[in-house]
N, C-alpha and C positions, 0 to 999 in steps of 0.2 A: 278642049281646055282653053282658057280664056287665058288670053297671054296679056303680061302687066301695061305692054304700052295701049291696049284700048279700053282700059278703064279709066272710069272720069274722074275730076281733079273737084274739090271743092275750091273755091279762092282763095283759100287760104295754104295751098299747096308749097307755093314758093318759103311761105313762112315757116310751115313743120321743118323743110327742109335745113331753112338758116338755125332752127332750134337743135336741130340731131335728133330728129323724129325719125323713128324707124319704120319706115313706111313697107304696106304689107296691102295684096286687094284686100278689101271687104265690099260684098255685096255688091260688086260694078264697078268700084271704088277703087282710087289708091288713097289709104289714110294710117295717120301715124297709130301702130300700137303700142307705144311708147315714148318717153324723153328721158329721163332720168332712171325710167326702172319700173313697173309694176307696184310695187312696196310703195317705194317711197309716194310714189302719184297716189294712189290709194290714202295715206296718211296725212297726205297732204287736204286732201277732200276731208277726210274725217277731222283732222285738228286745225285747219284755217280754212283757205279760197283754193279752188281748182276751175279751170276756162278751159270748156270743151267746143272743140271743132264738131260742132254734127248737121253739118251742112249738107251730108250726104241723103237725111231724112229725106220724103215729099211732104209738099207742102199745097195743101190744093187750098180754095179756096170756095162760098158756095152763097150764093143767092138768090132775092128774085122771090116770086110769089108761090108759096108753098114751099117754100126751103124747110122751114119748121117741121111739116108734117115729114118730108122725105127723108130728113136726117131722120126724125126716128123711126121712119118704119126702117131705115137700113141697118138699125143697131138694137142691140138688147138692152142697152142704160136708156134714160129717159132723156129725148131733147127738149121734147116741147115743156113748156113754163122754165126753160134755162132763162135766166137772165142775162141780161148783156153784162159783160164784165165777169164772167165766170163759166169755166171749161170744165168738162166733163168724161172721163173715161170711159172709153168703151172697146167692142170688138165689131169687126165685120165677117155676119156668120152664114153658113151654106143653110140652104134648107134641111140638111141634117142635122143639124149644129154644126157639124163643123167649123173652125177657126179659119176665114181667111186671112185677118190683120189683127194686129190689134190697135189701135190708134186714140186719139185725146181731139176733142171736138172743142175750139176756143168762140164760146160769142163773143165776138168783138165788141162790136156795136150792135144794136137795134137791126135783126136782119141780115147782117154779115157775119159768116163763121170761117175760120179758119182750121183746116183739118190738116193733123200732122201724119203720117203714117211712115213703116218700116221700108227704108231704103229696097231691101230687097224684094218687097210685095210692090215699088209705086207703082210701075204698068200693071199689074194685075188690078189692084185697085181701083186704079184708076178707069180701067176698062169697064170693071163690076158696078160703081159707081154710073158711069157713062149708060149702058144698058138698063138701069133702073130709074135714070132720071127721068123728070118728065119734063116736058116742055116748056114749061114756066119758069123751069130752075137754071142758073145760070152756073157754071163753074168751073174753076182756071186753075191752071200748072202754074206754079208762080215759080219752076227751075231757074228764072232767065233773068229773075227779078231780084228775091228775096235768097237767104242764107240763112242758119241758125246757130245758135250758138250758147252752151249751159253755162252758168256760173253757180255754185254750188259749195253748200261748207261753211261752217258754225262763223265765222267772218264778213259772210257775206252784207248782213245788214248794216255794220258799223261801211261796208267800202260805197256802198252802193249812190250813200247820199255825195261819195265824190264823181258818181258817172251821169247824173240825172238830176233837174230840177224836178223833177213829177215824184209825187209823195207815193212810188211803190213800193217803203215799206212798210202802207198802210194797207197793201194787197193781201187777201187770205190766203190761204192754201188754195189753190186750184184757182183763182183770183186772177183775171186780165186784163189791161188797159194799156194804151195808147201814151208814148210818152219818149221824150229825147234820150238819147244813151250817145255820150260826148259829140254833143253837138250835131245827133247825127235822127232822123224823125226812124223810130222804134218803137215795137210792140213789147213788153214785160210782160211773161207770163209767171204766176208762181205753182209754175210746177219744177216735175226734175227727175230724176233715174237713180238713184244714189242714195236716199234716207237721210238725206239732210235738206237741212232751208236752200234755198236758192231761187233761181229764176231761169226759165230758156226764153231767148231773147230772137227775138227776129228782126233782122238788120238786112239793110240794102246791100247788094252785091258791090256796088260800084265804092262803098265805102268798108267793105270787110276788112280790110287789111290794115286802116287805120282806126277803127276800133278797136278791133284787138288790141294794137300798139300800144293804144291809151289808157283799155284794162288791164294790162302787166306794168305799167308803167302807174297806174295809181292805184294798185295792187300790191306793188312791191314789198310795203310796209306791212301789208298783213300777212306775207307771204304764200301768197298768191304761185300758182304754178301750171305751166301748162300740160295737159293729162289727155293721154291715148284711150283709145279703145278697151285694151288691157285691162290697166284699172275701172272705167266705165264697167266692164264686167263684173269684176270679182266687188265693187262696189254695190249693185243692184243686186248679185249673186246673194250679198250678206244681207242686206236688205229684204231679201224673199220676192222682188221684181221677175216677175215672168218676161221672157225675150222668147220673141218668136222664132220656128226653128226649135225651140229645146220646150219649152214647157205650154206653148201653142203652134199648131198646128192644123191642117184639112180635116185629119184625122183626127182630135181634140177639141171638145164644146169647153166652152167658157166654165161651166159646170165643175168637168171633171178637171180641171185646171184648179179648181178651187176658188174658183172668181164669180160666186154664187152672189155677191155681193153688187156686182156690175150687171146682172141680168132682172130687169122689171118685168115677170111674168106679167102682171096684172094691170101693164099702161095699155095693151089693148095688144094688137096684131103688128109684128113685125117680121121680116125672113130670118128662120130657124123656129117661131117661138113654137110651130107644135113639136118640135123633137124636142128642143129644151124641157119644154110643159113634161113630153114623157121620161123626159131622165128623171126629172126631179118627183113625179109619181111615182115610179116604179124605183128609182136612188140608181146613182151611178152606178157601175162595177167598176170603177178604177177610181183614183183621186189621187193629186198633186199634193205632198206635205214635204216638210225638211225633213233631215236626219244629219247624224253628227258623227263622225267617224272617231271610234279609239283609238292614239296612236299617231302615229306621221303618213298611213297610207295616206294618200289620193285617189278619191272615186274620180274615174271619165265619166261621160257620156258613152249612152250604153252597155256601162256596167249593168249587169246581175245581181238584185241583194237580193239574201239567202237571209230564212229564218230557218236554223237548224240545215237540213238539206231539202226543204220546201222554195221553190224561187217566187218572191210577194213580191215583185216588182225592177225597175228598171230606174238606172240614172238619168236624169232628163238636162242636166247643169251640175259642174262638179269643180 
């Protein structure tokens, strides 16, 4: 059992605490699963601004000659012809298909990308990465350096031109550039976990603690609010976001997740794509979809749904 004093602290630790964050492990981690409550954090994201601590993520980084091709033979979504300024979804999958991560690939610039991946998978990752690199490719743990951090919620556009001169709310969806966030040299990306507009921002460690300050503090007005894990869940939950661990898995291709959408059969050879190739010939036997409960129960994880007294499947997110 992994006891609470040797899990690691984002920098922002001190801060949750001054808030009444209710700090809980996750994934190595101490981080707050709440401030105010579930609900309200939650509604806050749906009807104005919510600031997410997710500094806990990895964040590697990857260049160097032939970075193009090696990013995409490592995933099923397409890298090559990504252009700079715009990120990309994807998975990191076994030669069975299997799910090792799932993760979001950002070109930065011309030849520089920045990969985010699940807290819980980084060593893994990062190891599986390391074993398939080749020599030409260069690529760094940015633990030491960089921090992350979502903003998120129908508000977010009218706050943003108070944290930045750089026109990112002329970024698209999945859209990434280089750009100051209170005075401080930051990456904007528009992506996000939640089903609404926003931005995950990459910010220097050595300034995490007065950023933040400065987005609650010119946030205030749109009522802006800082938001746990908790909500982060049941947030992406409604949204239909797969989180790994529940709807991906070693045991889970991208496939039967239902993320048919993220695998390019046809950009050529990648690790997994002859299993994928044969799920999708011969069709899954299983598949990821919602469902809606009558009533006030609450499905777990784990549960059994039952058609009639037939068991069709299993809760995966509840």
């Amino acid at each position: 059992m992994t006891t609470l004093h040797a899990l690691r602290r984002t920098p922002l630790f001190d801060v949750h605490q001054q808030l009444g964050g209710k700090i809980v492990p996750f994934a190595g981690w101490e981080m707050p699963v709440q401030y105010a409550g579930i609900n309200p954090e939650h509604m806050a994201v749906r009807e104005a601004v919510g600031l997410f601590d997710i500094g806990h993520m990895g964040i590697f980084t990857a260049d160097g000659d032939g970075v193009e091709a090696f990013l995409d033979h490592m995933v099923p979504n397409r890298v090559i012809g990504l252009p700079p300024g715009k990120a990309v979804y994807s998975q990191l999958c076994r030669p069975d298909g299997g799910t090792i991560d799932d993760l979001i690939i950002y070109h930065v610039e011309p030849g520089q990308y920045y990969i985010v991946v699940n807290a819980s998978n980084t060593a893994k990752d990062w190891a599986w990465f390391q074993t398939h690199k080749p020599a030409t490719v260069n690529m760094a743990n940015l633990a030491d350096s960089l921090t992350f951090f979502a903003l998120q919620g129908p508000k977010v556009a009218a706050l943003v031109p108070q944290l930045t001169d750089a026109d990112v709310t002329s970024l698209p969806s999945f859209g990434v550039m280089r750009g100051s966030l209170c005075g401080a040299p930051a990456i904007w990306a528009r992506t996000g976990y939640t089903g609404e507009d926003g931005y995950e921002l990459f910010v220097p460690i050595a300034e995490a603690a007065r950023i933040w300050a400065a987005i609650m503090s010119a946030g205030d007005s749109f009522g802006i609010q800082p938001i746990g894990l908790g909500a982060r869940d049941s947030l992406r939950l409604e949204a239909g976001l797969a989180l790994y661990g529940h709807e991906l898995e070693e045991t889970i291709s991208p496939l039967e997740a239902n993320l048919g959408w993220s695998v390019k059969l046809a950009k050529g050879d990648f690790i997994g794509r002859e299993a994928l190739q044969s799920q999708k010939d011969t069709g899954v036997t299983r598949l990821l979809m919602g469902f809606q409960v009558a009533g006030r129960a609450i499905p777990r994880q784990g549960y059994t749904l039952f058609d009639g007294d037939n068991a069709v499947g299993d809760v995966v997110s509840g």
